[in-house]
Backbone as a printed PyTorch tensor [residue, N CA C, xyz], in Angstrom:
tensor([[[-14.3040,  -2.9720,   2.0020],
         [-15.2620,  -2.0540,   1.4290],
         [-14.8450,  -1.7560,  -0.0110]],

        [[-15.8270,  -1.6800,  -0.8070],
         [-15.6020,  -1.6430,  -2.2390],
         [-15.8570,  -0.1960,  -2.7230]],

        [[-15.1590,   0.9780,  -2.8020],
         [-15.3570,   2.0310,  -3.6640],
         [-15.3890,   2.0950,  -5.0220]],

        [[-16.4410,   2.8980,  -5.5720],
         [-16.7280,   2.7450,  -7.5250],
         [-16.6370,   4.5210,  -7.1500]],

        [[-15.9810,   4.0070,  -8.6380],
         [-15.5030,   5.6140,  -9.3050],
         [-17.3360,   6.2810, -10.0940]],

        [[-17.6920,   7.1440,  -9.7620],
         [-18.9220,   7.7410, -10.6980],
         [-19.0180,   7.3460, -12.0440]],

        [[-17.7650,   7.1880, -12.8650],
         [-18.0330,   7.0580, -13.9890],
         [-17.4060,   5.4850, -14.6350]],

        [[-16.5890,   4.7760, -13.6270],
         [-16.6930,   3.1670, -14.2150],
         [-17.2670,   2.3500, -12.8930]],

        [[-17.2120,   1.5170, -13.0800],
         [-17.7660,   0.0890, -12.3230],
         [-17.0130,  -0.8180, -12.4180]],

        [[-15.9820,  -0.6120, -12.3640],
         [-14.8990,  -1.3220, -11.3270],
         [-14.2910,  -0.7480,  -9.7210]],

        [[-13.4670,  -1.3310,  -9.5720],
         [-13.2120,  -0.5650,  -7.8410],
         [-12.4150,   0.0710,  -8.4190]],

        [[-12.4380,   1.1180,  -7.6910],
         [-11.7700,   2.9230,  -7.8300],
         [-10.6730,   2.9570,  -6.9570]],

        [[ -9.0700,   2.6400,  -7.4080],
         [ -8.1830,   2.8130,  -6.3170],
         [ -7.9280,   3.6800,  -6.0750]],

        [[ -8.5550,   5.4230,  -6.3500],
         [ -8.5460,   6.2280,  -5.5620],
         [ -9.2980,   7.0750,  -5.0030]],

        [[-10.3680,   6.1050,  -4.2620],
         [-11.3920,   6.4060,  -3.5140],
         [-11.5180,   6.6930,  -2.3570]],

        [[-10.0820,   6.4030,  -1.4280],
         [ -9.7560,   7.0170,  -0.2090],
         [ -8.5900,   7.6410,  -0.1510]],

        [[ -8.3180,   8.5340,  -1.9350],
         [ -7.6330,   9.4320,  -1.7170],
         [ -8.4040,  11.0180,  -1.9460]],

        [[ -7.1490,  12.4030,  -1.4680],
         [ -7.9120,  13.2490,  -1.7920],
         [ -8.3910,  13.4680,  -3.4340]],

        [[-10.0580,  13.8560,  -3.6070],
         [-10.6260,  13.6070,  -4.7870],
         [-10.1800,  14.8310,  -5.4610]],

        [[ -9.7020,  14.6430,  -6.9860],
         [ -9.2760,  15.9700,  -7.6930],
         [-10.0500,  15.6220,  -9.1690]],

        [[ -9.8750,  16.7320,  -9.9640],
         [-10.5390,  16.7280, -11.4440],
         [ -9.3510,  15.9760, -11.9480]],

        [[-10.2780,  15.5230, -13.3760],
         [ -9.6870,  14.2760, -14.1720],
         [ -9.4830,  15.3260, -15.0320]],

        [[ -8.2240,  15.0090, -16.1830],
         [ -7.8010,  14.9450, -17.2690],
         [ -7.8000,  14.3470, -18.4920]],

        [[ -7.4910,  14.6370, -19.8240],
         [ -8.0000,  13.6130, -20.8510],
         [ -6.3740,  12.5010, -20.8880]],

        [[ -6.3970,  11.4940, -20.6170],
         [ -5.3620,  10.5270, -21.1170],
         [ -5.8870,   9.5330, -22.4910]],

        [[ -4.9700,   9.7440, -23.3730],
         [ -4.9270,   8.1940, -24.6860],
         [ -4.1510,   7.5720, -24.5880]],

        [[ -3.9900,   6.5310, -25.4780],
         [ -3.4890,   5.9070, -26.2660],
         [ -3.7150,   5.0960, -27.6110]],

        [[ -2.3760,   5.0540, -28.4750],
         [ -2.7380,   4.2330, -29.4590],
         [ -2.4750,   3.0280, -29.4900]],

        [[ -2.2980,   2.6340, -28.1510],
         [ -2.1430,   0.9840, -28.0630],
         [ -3.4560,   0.7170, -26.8800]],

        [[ -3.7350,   1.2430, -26.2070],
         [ -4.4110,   0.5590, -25.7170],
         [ -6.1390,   1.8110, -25.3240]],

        [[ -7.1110,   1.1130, -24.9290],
         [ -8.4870,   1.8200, -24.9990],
         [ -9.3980,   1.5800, -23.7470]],

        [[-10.0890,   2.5710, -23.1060],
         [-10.5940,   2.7640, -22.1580],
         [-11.7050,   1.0700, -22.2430]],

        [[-11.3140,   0.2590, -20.5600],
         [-12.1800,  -0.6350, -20.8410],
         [-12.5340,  -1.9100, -21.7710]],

        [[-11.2960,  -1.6820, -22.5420],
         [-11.2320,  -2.6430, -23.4400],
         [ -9.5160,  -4.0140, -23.2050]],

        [[ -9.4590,  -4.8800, -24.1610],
         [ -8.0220,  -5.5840, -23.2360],
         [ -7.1030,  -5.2550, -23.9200]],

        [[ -6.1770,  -5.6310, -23.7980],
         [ -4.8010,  -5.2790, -23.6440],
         [ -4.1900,  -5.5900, -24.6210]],

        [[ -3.4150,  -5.2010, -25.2760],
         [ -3.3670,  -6.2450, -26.6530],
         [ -1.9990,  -6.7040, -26.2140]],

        [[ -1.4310,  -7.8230, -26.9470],
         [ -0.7540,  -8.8620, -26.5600],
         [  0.6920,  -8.4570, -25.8920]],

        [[  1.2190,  -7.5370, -26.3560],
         [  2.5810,  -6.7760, -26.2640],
         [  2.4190,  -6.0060, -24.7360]],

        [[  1.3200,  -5.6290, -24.3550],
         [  1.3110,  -5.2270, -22.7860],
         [  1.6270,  -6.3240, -21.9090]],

        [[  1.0130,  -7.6730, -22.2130],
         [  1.5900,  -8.4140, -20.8580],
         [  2.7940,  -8.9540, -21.5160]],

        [[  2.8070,  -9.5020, -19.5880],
         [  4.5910,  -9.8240, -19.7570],
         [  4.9110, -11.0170, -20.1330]],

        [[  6.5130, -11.3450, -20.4590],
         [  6.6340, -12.4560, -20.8420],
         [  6.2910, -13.4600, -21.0430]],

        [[  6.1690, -13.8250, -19.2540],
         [  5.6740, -15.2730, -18.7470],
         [  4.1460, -15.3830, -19.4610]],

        [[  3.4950, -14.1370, -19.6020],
         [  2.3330, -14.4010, -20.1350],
         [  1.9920, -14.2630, -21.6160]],

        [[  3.2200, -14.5870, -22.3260],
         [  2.9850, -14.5020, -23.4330],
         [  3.1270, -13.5040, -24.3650]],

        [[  3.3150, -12.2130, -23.4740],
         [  3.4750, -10.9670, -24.2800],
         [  4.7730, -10.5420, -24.6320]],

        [[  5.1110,  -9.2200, -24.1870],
         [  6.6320,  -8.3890, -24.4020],
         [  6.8670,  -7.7950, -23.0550]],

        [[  6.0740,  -7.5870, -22.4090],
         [  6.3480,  -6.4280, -21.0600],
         [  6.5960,  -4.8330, -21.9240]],

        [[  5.6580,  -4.4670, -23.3880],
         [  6.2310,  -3.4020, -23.2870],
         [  5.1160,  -2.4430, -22.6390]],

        [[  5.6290,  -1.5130, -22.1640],
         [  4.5860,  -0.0390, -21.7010],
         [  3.7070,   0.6570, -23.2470]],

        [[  2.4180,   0.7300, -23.0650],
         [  2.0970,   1.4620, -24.0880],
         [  1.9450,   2.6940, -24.6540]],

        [[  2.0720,   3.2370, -25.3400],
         [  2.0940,   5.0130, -25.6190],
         [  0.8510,   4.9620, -24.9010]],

        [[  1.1360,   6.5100, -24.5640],
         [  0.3400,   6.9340, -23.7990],
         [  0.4800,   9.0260, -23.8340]],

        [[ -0.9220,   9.6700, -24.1610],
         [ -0.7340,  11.0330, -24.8110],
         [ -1.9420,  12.1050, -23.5730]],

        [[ -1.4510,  12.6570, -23.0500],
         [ -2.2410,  13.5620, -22.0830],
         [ -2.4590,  15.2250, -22.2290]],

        [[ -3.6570,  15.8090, -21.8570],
         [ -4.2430,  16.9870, -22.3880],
         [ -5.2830,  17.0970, -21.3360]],

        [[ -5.2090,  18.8750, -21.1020],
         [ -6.2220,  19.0510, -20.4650],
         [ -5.6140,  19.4120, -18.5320]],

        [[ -4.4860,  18.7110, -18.3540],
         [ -3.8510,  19.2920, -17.1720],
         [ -4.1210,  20.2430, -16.6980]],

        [[ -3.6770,  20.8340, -15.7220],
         [ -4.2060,  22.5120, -14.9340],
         [ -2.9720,  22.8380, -14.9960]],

        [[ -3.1920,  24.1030, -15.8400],
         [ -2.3010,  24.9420, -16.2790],
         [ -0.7650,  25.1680, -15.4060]],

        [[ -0.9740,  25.2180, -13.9700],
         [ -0.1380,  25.2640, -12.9360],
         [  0.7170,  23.9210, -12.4780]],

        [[  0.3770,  22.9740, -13.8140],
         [  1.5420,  21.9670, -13.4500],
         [  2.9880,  21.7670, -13.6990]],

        [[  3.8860,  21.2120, -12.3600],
         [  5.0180,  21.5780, -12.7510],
         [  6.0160,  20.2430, -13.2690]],

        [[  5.0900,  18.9660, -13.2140],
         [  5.7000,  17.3390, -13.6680],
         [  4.3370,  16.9670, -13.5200]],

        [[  5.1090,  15.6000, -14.0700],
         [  3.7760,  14.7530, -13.5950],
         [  4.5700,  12.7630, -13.4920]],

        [[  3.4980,  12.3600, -12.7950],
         [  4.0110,  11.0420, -12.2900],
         [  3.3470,   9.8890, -13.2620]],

        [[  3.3280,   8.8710, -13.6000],
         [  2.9880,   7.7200, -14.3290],
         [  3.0330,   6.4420, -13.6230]],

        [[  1.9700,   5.7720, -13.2700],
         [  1.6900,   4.4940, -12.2570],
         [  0.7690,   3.7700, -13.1910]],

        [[  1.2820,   2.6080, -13.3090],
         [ -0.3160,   1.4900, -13.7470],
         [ -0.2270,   0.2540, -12.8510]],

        [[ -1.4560,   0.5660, -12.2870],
         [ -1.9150,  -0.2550, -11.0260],
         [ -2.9610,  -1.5070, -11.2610]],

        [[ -2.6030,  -2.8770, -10.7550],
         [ -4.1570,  -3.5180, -10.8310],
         [ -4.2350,  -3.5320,  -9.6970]],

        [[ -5.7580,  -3.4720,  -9.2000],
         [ -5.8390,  -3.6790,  -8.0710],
         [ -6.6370,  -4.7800,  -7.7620]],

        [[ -6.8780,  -5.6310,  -9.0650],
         [ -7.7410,  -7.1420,  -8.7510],
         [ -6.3460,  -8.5260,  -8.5310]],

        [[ -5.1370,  -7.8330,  -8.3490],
         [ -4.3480,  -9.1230,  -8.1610],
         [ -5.1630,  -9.7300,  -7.1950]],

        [[ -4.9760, -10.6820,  -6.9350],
         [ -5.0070, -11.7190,  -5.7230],
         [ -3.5930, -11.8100,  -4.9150]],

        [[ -3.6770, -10.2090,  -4.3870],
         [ -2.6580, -10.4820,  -3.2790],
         [ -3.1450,  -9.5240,  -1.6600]],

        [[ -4.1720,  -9.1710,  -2.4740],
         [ -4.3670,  -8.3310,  -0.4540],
         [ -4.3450,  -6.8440,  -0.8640]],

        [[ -3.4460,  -6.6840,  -1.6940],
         [ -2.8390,  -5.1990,  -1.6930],
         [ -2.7880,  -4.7590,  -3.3250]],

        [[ -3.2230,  -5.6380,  -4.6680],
         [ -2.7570,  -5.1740,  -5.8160],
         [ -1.4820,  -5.4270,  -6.3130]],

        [[ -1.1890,  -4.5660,  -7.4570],
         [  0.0390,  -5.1590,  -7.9660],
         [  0.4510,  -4.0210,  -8.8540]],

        [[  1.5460,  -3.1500,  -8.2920],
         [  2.0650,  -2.0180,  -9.2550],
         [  2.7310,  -2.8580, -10.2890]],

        [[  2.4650,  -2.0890, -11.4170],
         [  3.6240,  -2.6670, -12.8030],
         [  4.3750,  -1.9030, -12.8830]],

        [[  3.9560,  -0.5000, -12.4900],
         [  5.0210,   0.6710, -13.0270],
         [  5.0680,   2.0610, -12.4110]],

        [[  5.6320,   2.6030, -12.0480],
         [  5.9780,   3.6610, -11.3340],
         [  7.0410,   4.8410, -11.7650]],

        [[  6.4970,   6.1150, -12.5970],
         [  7.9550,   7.1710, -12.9860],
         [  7.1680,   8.5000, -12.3770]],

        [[  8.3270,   8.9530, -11.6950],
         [  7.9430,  10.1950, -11.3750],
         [  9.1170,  10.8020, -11.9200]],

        [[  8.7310,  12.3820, -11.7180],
         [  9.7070,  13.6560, -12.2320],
         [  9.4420,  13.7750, -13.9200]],

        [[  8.8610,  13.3730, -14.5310],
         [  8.6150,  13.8550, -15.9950],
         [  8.2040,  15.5280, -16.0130]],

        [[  8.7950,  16.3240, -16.4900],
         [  8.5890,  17.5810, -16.6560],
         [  7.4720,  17.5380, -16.9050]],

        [[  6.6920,  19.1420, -16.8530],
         [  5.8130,  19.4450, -17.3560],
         [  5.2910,  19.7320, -18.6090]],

        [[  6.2830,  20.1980, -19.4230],
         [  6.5400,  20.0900, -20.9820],
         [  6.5100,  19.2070, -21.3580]],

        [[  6.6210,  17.4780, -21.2280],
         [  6.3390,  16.4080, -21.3770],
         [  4.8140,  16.0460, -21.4710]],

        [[  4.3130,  15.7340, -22.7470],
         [  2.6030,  15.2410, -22.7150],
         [  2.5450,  13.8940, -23.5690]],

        [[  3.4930,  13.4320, -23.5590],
         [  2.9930,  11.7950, -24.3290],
         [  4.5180,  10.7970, -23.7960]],

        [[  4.3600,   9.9710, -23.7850],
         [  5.4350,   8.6350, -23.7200],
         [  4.7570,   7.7900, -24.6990]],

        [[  6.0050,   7.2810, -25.8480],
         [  5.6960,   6.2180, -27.0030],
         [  6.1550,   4.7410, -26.0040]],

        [[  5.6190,   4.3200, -27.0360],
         [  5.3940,   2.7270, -26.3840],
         [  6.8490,   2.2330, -26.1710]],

        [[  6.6470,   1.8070, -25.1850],
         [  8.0490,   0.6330, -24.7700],
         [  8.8560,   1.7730, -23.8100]],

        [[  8.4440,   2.9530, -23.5540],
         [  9.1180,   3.5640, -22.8900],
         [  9.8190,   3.0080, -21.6330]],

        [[  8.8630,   2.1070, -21.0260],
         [  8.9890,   1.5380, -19.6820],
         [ 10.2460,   0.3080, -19.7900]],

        [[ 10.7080,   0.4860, -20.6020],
         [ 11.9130,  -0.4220, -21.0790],
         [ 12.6300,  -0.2720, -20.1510]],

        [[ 13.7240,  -1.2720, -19.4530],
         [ 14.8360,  -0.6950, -18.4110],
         [ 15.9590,  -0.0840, -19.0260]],

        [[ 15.9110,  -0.1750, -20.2630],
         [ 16.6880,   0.4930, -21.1070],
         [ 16.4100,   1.2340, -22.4810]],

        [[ 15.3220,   1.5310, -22.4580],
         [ 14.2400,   2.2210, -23.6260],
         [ 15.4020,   3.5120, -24.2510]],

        [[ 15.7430,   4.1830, -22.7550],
         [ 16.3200,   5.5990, -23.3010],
         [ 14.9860,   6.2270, -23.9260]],

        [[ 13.9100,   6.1030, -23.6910],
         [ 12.8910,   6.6220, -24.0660],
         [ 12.4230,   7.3150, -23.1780]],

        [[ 12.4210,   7.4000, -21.6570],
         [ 12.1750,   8.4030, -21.1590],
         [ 12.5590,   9.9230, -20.8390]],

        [[ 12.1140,  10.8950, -20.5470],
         [ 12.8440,  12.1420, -20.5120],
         [ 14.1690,  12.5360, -19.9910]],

        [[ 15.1440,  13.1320, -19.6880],
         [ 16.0260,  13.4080, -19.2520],
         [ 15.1840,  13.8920, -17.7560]],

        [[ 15.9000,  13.0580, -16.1150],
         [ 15.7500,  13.4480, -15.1210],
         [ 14.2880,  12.5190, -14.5130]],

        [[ 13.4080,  11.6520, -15.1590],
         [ 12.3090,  10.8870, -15.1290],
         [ 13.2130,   9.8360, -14.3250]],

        [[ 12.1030,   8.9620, -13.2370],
         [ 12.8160,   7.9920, -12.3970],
         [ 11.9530,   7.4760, -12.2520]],

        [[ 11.9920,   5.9490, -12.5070],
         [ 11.2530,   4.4890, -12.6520],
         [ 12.1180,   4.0250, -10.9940]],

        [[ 10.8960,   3.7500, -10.5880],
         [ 10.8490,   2.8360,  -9.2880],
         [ 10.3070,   1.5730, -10.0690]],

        [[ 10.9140,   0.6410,  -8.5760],
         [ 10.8080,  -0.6690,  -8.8220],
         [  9.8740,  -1.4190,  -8.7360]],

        [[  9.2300,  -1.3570,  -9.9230],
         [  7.3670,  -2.7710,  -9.3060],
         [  7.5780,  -3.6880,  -8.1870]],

        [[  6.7250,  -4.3920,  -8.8820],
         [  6.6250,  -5.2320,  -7.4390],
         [  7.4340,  -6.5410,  -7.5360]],

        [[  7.7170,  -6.6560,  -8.6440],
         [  8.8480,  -7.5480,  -8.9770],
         [ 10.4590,  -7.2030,  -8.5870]],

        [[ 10.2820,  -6.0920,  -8.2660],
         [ 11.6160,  -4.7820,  -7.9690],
         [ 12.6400,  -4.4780,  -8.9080]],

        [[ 11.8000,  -4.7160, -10.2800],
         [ 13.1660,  -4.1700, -11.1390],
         [ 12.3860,  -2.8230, -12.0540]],

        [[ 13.5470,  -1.9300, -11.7480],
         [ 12.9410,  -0.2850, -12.4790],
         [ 12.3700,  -0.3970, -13.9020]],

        [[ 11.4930,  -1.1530, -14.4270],
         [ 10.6770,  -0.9590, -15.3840],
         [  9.2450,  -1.4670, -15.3750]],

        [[  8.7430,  -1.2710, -16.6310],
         [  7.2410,  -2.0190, -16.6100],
         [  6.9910,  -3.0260, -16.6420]],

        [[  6.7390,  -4.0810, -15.9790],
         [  6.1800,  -5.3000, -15.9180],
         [  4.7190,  -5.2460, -16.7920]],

        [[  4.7600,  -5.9760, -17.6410],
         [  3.3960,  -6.3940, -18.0660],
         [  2.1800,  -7.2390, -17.1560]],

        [[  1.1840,  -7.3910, -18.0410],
         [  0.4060,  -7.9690, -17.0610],
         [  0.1970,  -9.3310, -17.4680]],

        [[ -0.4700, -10.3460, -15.8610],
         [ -0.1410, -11.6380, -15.8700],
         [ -0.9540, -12.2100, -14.7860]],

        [[ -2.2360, -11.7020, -15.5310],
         [ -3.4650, -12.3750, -14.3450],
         [ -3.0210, -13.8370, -14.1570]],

        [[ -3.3700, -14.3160, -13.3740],
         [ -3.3230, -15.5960, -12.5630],
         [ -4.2590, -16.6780, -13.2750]],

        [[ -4.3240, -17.8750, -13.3700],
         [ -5.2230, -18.3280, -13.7830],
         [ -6.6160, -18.7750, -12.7690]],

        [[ -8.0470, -18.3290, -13.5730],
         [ -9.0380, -18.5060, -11.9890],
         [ -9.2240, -17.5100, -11.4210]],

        [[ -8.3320, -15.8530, -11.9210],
         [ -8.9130, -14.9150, -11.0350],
         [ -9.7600, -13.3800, -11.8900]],

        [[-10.1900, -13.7760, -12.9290],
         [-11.3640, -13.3140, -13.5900],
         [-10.4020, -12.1790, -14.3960]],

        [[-11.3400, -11.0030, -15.2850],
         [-10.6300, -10.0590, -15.1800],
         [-10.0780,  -9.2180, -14.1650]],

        [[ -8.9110,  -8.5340, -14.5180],
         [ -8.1430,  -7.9330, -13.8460],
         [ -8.4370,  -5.8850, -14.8870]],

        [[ -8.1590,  -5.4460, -14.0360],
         [ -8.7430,  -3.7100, -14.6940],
         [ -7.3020,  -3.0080, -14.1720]],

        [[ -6.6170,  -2.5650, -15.4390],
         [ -5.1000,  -1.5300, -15.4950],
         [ -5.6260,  -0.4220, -15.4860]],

        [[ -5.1070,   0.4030, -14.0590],
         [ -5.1870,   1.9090, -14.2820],
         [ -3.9910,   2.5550, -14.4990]],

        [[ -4.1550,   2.7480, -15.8040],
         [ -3.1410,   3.3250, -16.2620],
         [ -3.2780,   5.0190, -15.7850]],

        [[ -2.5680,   6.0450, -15.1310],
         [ -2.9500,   7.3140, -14.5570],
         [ -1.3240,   8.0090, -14.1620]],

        [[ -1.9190,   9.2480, -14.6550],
         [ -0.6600,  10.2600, -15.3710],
         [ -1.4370,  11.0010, -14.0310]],

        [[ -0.4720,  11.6860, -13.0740],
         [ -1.0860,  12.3730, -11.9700],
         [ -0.0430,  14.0280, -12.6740]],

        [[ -0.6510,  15.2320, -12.6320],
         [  0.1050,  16.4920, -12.5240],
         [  0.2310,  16.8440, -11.5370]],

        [[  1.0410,  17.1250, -10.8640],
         [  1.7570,  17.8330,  -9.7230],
         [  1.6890,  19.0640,  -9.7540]],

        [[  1.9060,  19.9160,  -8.6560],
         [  2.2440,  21.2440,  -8.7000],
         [  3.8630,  21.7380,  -8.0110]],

        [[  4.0750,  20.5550,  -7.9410],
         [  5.9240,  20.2170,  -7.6580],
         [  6.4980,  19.8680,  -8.8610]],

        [[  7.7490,  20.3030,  -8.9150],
         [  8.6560,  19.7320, -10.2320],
         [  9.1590,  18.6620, -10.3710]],

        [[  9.7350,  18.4950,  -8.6520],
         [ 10.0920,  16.6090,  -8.3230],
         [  9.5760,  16.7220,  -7.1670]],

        [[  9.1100,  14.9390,  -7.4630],
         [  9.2580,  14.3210,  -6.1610],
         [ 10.6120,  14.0110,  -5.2200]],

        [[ 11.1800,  14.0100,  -4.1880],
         [ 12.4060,  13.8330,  -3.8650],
         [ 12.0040,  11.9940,  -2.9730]],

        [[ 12.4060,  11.3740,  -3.9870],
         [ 11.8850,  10.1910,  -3.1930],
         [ 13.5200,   9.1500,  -3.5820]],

        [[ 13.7460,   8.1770,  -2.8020],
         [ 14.7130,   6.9450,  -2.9560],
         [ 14.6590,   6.1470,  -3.9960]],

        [[ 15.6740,   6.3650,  -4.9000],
         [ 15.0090,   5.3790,  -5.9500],
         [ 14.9070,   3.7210,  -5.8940]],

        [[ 14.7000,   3.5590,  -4.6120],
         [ 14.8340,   1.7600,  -4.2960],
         [ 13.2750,   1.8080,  -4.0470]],

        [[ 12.2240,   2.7200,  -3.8020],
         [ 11.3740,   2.9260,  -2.9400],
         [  9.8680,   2.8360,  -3.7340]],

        [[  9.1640,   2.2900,  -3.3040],
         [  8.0860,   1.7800,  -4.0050],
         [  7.1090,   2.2480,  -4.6100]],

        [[  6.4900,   1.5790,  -5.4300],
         [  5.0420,   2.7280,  -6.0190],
         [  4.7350,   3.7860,  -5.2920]],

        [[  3.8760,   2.4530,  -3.7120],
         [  3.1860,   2.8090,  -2.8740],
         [  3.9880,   4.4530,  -1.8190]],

        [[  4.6920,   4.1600,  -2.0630],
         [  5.8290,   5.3360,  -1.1690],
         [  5.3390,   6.2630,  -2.2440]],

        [[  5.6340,   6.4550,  -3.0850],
         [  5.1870,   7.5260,  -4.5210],
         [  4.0630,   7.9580,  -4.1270]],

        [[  3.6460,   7.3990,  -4.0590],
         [  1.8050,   7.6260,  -3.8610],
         [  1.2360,   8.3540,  -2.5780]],

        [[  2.0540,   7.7530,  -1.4450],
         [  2.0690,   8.9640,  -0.3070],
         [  2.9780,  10.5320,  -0.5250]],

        [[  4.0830,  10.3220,  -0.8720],
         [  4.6490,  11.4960,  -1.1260],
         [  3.8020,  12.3530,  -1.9110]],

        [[  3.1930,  12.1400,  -2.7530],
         [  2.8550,  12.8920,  -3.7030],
         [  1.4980,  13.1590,  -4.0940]],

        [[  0.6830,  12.8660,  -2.6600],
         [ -0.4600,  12.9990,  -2.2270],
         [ -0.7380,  14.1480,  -2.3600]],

        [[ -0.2380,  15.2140,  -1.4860],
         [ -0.6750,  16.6550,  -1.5430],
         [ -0.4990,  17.2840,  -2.7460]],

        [[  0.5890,  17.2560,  -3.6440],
         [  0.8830,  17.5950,  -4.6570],
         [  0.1530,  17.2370,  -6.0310]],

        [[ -0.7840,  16.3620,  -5.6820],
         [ -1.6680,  15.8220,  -7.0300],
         [ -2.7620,  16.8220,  -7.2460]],

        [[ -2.6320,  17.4450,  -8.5900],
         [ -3.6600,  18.5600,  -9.2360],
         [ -4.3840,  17.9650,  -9.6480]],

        [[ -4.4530,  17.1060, -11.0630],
         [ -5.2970,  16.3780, -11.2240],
         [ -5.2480,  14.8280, -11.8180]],

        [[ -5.3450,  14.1640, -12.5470],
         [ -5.1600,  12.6770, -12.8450],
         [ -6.1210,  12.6170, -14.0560]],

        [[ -5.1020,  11.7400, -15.1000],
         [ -5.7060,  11.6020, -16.6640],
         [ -5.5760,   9.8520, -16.1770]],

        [[ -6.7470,   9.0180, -16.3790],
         [ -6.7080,   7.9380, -16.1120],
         [ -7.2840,   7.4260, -17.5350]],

        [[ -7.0820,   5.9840, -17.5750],
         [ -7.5630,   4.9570, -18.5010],
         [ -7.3130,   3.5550, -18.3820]],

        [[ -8.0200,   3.1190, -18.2360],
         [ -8.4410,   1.6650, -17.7280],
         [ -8.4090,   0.7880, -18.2940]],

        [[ -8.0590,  -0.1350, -18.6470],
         [ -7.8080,  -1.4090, -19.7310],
         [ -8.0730,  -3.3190, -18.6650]],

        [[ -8.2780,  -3.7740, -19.8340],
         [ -8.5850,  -5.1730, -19.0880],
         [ -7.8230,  -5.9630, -19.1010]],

        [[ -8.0130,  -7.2360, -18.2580],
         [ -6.6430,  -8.5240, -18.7000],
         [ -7.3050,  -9.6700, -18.2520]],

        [[ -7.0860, -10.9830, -18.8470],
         [ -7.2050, -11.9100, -18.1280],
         [ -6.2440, -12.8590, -18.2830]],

        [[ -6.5830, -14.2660, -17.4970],
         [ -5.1110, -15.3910, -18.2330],
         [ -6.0580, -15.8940, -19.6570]],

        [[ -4.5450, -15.2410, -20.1090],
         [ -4.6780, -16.3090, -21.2220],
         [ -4.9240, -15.2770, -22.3920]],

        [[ -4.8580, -13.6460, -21.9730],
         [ -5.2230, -12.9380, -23.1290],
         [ -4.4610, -12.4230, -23.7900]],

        [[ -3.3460, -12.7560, -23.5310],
         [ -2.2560, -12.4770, -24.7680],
         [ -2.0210, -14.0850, -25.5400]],

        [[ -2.9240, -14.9400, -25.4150],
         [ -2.2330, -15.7490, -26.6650],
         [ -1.3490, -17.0160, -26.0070]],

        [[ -0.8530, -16.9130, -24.5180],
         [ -0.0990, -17.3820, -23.7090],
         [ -0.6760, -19.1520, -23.6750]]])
């Protein structure tokens, strides 16, 4: 079954979760709906694997962190394909500059914890559509909590993130970006 979000037309990966108000998310690397520019995907595909800045506003006042996931969910694998996963960013925290997702950036906050994609190493994987499987749509989405941390394993997956921190999601600043093979130049 295919769920669409009200306001895009792509599938909505959180359409069989509980529904909350959106937030404003930017960036100056990358734009709602539009692709990716070359430095988001990863290596193999030609790019850098870096994470892009990314600036959020508009949260509910009562947040106490917030989490950072960019999900495709057009892989061709059954299930999608996390690139990236940090929870525990304070609440005083409203932007990450680019490349943060570095495994060694030192760019993230003091106490922030990168789980392991799906590749299983604690940073951002870029993206690396397949060849033959059309565009692919990055949700990039900053969730606020009304918890300070998540208490989760740091071996432990997006998807684990994503249940834990189900009840605790206030609201979600999303932004969507495109990919295909071959769009970094690769």
């Amino acid at each position: 079954m295919t769920h669409q979000s009200p306001s895009r037309g792509e599938l909505y990966p959180y359409a069989g979760m509980r529904q909350v108000p959106e937030f404003t998310l930017t960036s100056s690397d990358i734009s709602e709906g539009e692709p990716l520019p070359a430095q988001v995907f990863g290596a193999d595909a030609g790019g850098d694997d870096r994470s892009p800045q990314l600036s959020w506003s508009g949260f509910p006042a009562q947040t106490q962190s917030f989490a950072v996931t960019c999900f495709d969910p057009d892989a061709p694998t059954g299930s999608g394909f996390w690139h990236w996963a940090v929870a525990n960013i304070p609440a005083s925290v409203t932007s990450l500059p680019s490349g943060a997702g570095g495994a060694a950036s030192g760019l993230l906050p003091e106490g922030a914890l990168t789980l392991p994609n799906e590749m299983r190493a604690a940073e951002f994987i870029g993206a690396g559509p397949p060849e033959g499987t059309g565009v692919h749509h990055y949700w990039f989405v900053v969730h606020a909590l009304s918890v300070d941390r998540i208490d989760i394993d740091p071996q432990a997956t997006p998807a684990v993130l994503g249940f834990l921190m189900r009840d605790a999601v206030l609201a979600r600043g999303i932004l969507v970006a495109t990919g295909e093979f071959g769009g970094a130049g690769s």
